[in-house]
C-alpha positions, -999 to 999 in steps of 0.1 A, spaced: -86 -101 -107 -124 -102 -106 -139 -66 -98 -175 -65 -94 -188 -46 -121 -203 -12 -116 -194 -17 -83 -180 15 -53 -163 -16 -35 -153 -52 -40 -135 -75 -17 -105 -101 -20 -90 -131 1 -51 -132 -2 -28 -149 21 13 -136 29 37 -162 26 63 -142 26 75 -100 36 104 -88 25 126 -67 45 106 -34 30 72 -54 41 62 -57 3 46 -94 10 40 -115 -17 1 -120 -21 -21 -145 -35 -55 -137 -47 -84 -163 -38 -118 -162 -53 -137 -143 -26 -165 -136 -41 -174 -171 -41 -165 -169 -2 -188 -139 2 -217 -147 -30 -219 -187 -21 -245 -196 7 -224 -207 37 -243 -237 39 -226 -247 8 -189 -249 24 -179 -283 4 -182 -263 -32 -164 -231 -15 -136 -253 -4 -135 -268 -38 -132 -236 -58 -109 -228 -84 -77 -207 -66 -58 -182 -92 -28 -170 -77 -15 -137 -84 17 -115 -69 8 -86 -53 27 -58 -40 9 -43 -8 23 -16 5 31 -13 43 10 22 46 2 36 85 -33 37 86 -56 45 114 -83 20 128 -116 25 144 -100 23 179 -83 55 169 -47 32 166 -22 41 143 -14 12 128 9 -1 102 -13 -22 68 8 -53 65 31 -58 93 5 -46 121 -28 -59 108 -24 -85 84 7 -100 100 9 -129 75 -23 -143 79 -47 -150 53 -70 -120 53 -103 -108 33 -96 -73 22 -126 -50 9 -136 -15 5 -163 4 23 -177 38 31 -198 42 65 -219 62 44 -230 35 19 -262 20 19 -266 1 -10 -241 -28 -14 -216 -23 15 -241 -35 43 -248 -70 25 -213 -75 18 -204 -65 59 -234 -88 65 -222 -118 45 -192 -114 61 -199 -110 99 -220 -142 91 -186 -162 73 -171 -143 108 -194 -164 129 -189 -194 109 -151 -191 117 -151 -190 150 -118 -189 170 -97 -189 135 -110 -151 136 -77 -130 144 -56 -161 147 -53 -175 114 -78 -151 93 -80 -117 96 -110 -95 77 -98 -59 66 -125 -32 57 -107 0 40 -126 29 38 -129 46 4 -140 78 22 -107 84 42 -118 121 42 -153 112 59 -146 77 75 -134 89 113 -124 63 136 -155 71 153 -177 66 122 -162 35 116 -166 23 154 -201 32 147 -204 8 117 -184 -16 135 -216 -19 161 -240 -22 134 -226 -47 120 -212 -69 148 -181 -62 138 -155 -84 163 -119 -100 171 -101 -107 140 -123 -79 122 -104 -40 118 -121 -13 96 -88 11 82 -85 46 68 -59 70 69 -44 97 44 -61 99 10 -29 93 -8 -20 62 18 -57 46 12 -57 53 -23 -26 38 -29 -32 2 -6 -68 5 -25 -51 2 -60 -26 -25 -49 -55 -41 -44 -75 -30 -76 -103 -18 -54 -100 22 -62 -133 37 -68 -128 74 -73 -158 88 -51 -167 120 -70 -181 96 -100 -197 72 -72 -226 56 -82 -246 31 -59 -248 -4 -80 -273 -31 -70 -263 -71 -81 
């Protein structure tokens, strides 16, 4: 995996191919960084990049989205599609609004595939702090549409998708990082 360095939150492409019967899918990492860093004028080089595939175990956690819904991680949201998976707090104001700013601009660019075939996934770092409302909120700033759901839940629930992922940040050492 490729964590950004120094970095409260990171993000991820990986696509389901499979769920098991105890909705642990297997995974497969893409380069997304290079979907969220590379101009998206440059598509052809995107397309072209390097894909390392990695098995993943994802729990199925309920967590809560910023409609208020209860939702379950793998079999309500993702729902075998390929899906962009970061990490966010609504109170972040150094790196999380370009990241959700690339990304509502890659949303754009994807058009109707949005919640059909791709699926984007913000989990909140800050379940404690990150309300459905709060995350509604951020959902409006940032465009935030179809195809698009911002999650939290339980600490142990998000910190334990958040490590399947390798995107735990423990928040009492947060400390804003600028690339």
């Amino acid at each position: 995996m490729l964590p950004i360095p120094s970095s409260p939150v990171g993000s991820w492409c990986y696509f389901s191919k499979t769920q098991t019967t105890d909705m642990k899918p297997t995974l497969f990492i893409v380069l997304a960084i290079l979907c969220l860093l590379a101009p998206l004028s440059a598509q052809d080089s995107v397309s072209n990049a390097p894909v390392t595939k990695v098995q993943l175990t994802v729990p199925d956690v309920m967590v809560v989205n910023q409609a208020g819904e209860k939702v379950r991680f793998n079999s309500d949201v993702i729902e075998n599609r390929v899906a962009v998976v970061t990490s966010f707090f609504t109170s972040c104001t150094a790196f999380c609004p370009l990241t959700e700013e690339r990304l509502s601009r890659l949303a754009k660019d994807l058009g109707d595939r949005m919640g059909k075939d791709v699926m984007f996934v913000s989990v909140s770092v800050d379940p404690k702090r990150d309300t459905p409302q709060k995350m509604k909120v951020w959902a409006e700033k940032f465009h935030i549409g179809h195809g698009w759901t911002l999650v939290s839940g339980k600490k142990e629930d998000v910190e334990t998708l958040l490590k399947s992922f390798g995107l735990y940040v423990d928040m009492q050492r947060h400390q804003s990082a600028l690339i």
